[in-house]
C-alpha positions in Angstrom: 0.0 0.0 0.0 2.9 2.6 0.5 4.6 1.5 -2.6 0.7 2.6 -4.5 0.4 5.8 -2.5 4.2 6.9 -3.6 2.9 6.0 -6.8 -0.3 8.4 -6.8 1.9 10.8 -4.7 4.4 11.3 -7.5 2.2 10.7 -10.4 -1.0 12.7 -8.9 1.4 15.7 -8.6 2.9 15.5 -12.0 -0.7 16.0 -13.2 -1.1 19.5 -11.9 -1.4 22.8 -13.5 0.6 22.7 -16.1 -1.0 19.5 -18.0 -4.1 21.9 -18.5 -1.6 23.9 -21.0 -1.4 20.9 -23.6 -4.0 20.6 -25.2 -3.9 24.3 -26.5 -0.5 24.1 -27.1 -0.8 20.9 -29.1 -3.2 23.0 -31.7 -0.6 25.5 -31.9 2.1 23.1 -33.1 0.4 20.1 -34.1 -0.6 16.8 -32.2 2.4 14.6 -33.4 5.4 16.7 -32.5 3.4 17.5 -28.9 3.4 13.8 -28.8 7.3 13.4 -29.6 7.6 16.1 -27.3 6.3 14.8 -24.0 8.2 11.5 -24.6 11.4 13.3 -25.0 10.7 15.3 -21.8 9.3 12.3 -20.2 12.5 10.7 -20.6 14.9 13.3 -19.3 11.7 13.8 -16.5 12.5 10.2 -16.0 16.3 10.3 -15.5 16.2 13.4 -13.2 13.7 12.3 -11.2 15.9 8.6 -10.5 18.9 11.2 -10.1 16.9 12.6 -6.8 16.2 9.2 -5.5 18.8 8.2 -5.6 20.6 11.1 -3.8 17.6 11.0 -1.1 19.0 7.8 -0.2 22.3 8.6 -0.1 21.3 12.1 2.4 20.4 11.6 5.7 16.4 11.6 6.1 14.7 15.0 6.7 16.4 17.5 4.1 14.7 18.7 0.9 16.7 19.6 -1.8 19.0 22.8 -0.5 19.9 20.5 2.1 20.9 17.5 -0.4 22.6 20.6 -2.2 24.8 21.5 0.7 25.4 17.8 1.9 26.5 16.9 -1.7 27.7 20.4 -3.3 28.9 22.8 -0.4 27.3 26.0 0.7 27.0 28.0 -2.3 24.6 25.3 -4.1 22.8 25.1 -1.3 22.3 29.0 -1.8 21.3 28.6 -5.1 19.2 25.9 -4.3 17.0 27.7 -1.7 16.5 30.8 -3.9 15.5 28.5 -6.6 13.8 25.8 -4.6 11.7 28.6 -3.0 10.8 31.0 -5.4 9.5 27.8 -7.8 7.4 26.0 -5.2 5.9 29.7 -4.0 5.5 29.9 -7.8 3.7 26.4 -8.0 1.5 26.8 -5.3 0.2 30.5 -6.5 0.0 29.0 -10.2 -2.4 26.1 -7.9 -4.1 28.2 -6.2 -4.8 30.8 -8.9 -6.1 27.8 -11.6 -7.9 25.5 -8.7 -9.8 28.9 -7.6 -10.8 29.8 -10.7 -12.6 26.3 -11.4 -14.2 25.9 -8.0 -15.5 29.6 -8.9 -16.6 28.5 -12.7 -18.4 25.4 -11.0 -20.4 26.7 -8.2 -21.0 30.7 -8.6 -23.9 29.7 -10.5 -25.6 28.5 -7.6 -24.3 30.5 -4.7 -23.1 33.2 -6.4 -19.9 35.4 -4.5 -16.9 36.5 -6.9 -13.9 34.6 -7.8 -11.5 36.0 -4.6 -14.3 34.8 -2.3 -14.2 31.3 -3.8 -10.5 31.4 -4.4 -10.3 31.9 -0.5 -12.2 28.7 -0.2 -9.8 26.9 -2.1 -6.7 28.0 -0.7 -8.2 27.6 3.2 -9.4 23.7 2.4 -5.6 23.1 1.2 -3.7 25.2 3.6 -5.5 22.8 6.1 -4.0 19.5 4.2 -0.9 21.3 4.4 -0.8 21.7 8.1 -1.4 17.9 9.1 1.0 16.5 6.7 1.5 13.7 5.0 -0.2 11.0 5.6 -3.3 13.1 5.2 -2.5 14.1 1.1 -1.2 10.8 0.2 -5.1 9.5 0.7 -6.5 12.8 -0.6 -3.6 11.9 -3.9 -4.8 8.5 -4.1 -8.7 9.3 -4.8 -7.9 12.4 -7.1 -6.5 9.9 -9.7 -8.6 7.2 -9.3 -11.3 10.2 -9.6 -9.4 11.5 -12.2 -9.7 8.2 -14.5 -13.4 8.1 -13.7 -13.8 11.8 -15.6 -11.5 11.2 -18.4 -13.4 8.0 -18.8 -16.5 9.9 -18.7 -15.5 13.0 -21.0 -14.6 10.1 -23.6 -17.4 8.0 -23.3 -19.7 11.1 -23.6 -17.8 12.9 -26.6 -17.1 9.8 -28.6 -19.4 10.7 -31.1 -17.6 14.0 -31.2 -14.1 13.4 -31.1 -12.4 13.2 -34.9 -9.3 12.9 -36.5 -9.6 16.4 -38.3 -9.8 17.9 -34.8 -6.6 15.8 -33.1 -4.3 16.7 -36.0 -5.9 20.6 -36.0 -3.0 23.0 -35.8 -3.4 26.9 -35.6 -2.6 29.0 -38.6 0.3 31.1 -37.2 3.8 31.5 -37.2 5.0 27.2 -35.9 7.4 27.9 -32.7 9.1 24.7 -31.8 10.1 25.6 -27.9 6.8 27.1 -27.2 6.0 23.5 -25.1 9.3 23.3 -23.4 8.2 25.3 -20.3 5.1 24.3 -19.7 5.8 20.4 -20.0 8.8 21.4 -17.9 6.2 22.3 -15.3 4.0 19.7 -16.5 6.6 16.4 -15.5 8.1 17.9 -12.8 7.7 15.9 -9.5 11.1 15.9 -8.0 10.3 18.3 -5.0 8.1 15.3 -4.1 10.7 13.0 -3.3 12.1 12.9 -0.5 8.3 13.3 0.8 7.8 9.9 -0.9 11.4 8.2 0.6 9.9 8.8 4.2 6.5 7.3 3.5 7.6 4.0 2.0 9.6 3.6 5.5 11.4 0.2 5.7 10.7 -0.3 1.9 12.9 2.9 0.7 14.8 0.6 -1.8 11.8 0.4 -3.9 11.7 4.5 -4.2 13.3 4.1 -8.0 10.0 1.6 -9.1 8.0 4.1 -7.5 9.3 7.1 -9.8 9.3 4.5 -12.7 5.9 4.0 -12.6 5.1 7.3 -11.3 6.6 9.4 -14.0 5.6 6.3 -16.6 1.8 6.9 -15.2 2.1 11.0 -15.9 3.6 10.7 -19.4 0.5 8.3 -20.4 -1.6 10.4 -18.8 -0.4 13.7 -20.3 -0.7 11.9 -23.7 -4.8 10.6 -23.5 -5.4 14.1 -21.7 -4.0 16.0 -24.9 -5.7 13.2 -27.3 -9.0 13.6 -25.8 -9.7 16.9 -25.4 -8.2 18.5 -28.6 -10.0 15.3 -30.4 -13.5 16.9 -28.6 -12.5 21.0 -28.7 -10.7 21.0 -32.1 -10.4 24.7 -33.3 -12.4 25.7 -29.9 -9.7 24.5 -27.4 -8.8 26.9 -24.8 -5.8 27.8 -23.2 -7.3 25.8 -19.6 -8.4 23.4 -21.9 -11.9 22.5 -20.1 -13.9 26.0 -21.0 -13.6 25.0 -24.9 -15.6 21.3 -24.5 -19.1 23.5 -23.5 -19.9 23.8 -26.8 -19.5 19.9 -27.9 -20.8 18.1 -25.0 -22.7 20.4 -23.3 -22.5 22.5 -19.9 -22.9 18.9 -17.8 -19.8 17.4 -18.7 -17.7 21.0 -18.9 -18.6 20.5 -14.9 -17.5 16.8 -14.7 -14.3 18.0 -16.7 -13.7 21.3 -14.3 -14.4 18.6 -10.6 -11.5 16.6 -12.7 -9.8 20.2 -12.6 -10.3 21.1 -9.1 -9.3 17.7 -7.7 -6.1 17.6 -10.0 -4.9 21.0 -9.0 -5.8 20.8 -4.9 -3.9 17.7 -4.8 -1.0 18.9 -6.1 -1.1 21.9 -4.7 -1.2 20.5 -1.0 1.5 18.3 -1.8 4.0 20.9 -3.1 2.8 23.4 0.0 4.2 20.2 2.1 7.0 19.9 0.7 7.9 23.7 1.0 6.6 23.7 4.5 9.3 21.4 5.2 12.0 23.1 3.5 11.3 26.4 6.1 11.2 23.7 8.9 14.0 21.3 8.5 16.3 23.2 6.4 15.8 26.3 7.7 15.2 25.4 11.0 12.4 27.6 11.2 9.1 26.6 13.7 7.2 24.4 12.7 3.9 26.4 12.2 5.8 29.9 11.6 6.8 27.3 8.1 3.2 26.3 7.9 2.2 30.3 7.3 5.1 31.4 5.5 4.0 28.7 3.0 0.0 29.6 2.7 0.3 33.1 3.1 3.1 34.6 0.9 1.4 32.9 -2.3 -2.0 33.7 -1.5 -1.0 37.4 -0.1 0.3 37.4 -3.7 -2.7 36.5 -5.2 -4.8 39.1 -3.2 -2.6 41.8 -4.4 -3.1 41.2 -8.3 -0.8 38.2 -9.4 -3.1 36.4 -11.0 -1.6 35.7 -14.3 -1.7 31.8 -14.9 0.7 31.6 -17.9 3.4 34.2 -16.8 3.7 32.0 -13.0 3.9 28.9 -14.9 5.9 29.8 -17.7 8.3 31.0 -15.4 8.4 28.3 -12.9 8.6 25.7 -15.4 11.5 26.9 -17.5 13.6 28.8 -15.1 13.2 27.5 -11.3 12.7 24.0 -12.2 16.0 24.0 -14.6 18.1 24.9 -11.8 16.8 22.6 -9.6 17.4 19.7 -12.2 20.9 21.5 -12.8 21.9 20.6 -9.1 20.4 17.1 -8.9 22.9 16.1 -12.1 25.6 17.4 -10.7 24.7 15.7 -7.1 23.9 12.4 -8.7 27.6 12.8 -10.7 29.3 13.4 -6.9 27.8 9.9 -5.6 28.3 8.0 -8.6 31.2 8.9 -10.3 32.7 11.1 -13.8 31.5 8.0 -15.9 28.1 9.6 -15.3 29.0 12.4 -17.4 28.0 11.2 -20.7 24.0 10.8 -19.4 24.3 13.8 -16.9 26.4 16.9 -19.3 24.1 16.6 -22.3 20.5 17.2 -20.0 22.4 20.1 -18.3 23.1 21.5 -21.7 19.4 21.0 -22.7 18.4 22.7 -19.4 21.2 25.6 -19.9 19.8 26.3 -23.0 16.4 26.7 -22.1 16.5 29.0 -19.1 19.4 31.2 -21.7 16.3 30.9 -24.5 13.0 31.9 -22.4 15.7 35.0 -20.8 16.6 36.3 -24.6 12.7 35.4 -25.4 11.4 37.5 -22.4 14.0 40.2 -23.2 12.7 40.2 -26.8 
């Protein structure tokens, strides 16, 4: 049972915010090379992803990543580490709380009416909650988001069959073809690795098995990832959004756009709560900061954010995804290189390159 809720942990995260991007990014460069693209990402998602179990074993339990940094690295990675570390999971869990907000809002202001801060609030109080009590609390909450997941995608498919064509997969938007415009948000979209240390201290005695678990965990996102894309652009076609669930209304109705935005909600709350933990814990046991002083600095900077007007969804995750999380993967190459050995070097020298040169292109593109 640990060994499955590692597995929903790790995999129930990955399928966060930034697998709502996909579908409309697969209609701007076309479903086959969105396709190739996942698979390539999955695969260096993969290797990083073993890289940090592997180094959790090999740290002394109750560090997050600066820690690993320092233990591995010295002090000055460990620097870079928290700045980066930080700043992306703040980033995460605003992106979270910004897109789970917005679908609990789209779902139920009908009925009770309020505005979107109001149900926003909501949102962020239920998971600042999970946050606080840990654990073993969100791996149960992880567990029946994706099993609940499966039962909506089931259901958006069973109920837009008749809808879903091959003219509308293989759709592409007339425009100027970009070909890293899905590098940062699939970035985003398979990144887990803050996760794993969470998921080395709840398998316990059976922390040898960590690497199956991020196997099958990263295995169960990239397939996941792949139907998500496949079905929705297959139902939305030319009226795919950029949240990808406001653009099935007009094919299959306002009753399963709400089945498709519950999928939404659950998705983003669980990760969300699970990345909150996992900063919580860096203010805690890296810092050595009190334990519930963490708790607030973790809720309340991000949603404080929010409050005062950051509330743009592509600019957090675009961000996050190819900046903060390319420096995190920077350090865990270099820290699984230091426990293995320089023979390393030919797996763990070209994915830094691929990493270096996406933080130097989204800087130039940004500056642009």
């Amino acid at each position: 049972m640990r060994i499955l809720y590692g597995v929903s942990i790790l995999a129930g995260t990955i399928v966060g915010a930034g697998l709502f991007s996909l579908p409309y990014i697969a209609s701007q460069v076309g479903i086959s090379f969105i396709v190739l693209y996942i698979v390539a990402l999955g695969v260096v998602s993969m290797l990083i992803h073993l890289f940090l179990g592997k180094v959790s074993l090999e740290t002394p339990d109750f560090m997050r990543l600066p820690g690993f940094a320092n233990y591995h690295l010295g002090k000055k990675a460990q620097n870079v580490a928290y700045v980066s570390g930080i700043l992306g999971m703040m980033g995460a869990v605003l992106a979270y709380i910004i897109l789970g907000g917005g679908f609990l809002y789209t779902l139920f202001s009908q009925y009770f009416g309020g505005g979107e801060v109001l149900y926003t609030t909501i949102y962020f109080l239920v998971g600042a909650y999970f946050i606080f009590f840990g654990i073993r609390a969100i791996s149960k909450v992880q567990l029946g988001g994706l099993i609940f997941f499966f039962i909506i995608l089931v259901g958006i498919l069973l109920r837009g069959m008749d809808t879903i064509s091959l003219d509308n997969i293989f759709y592409i938007k007339e425009g100027a073809f970009d070909p890293f415009l899905p590098y940062g948000p699939l970035l985003f979209a398979l990144w887990g690795g803050s996760l794993i240390p969470e998921i080395e201290e709840l398998l316990g005695k059976e922390k040898k098995k960590l690497p199956l678990v991020i196997f099958l965990g990263v295995i169960a996102a990239v397939i996941i990832s792949i139907l998500f894309v496949l079905i929705i652009l297959g139902v939305s076609g030319e009226n795919v959004t950029q949240d990808a669930l406001s653009g099935l209304g007009g094919s299959l109705g306002n009753g399963v756009v709400s089945l498709a935005l519950l999928f939404g909600l659950f998705a983003t709350f669980t990760s969300f709560v699970a990345i909150g933990l996992t900063l919580k814990k860096i203010f805690w046991y890296d810092l050595k900061i009190n334990k519930h002083l963490s708790w607030a600095i973790t809720c309340l900077i991000p949603f404080l954010l929010f409050i005062f007007g950051a509330r743009d969804f592509v600019v957090v995750i675009g961000t996050v995804g190819a900046l903060m999380i390319a420096v995190d993967a920077i350090l865990a190459s270099f820290m699984y290189e230091k426990i293995k050995s320089k023979k390393v070097r030919l797996i763990t020298y070209p994915l830094i390159f691929v990493f270096v040169a996406g933080i130097a292109y989204e800087i130039i593109y940004y500056i642009g």
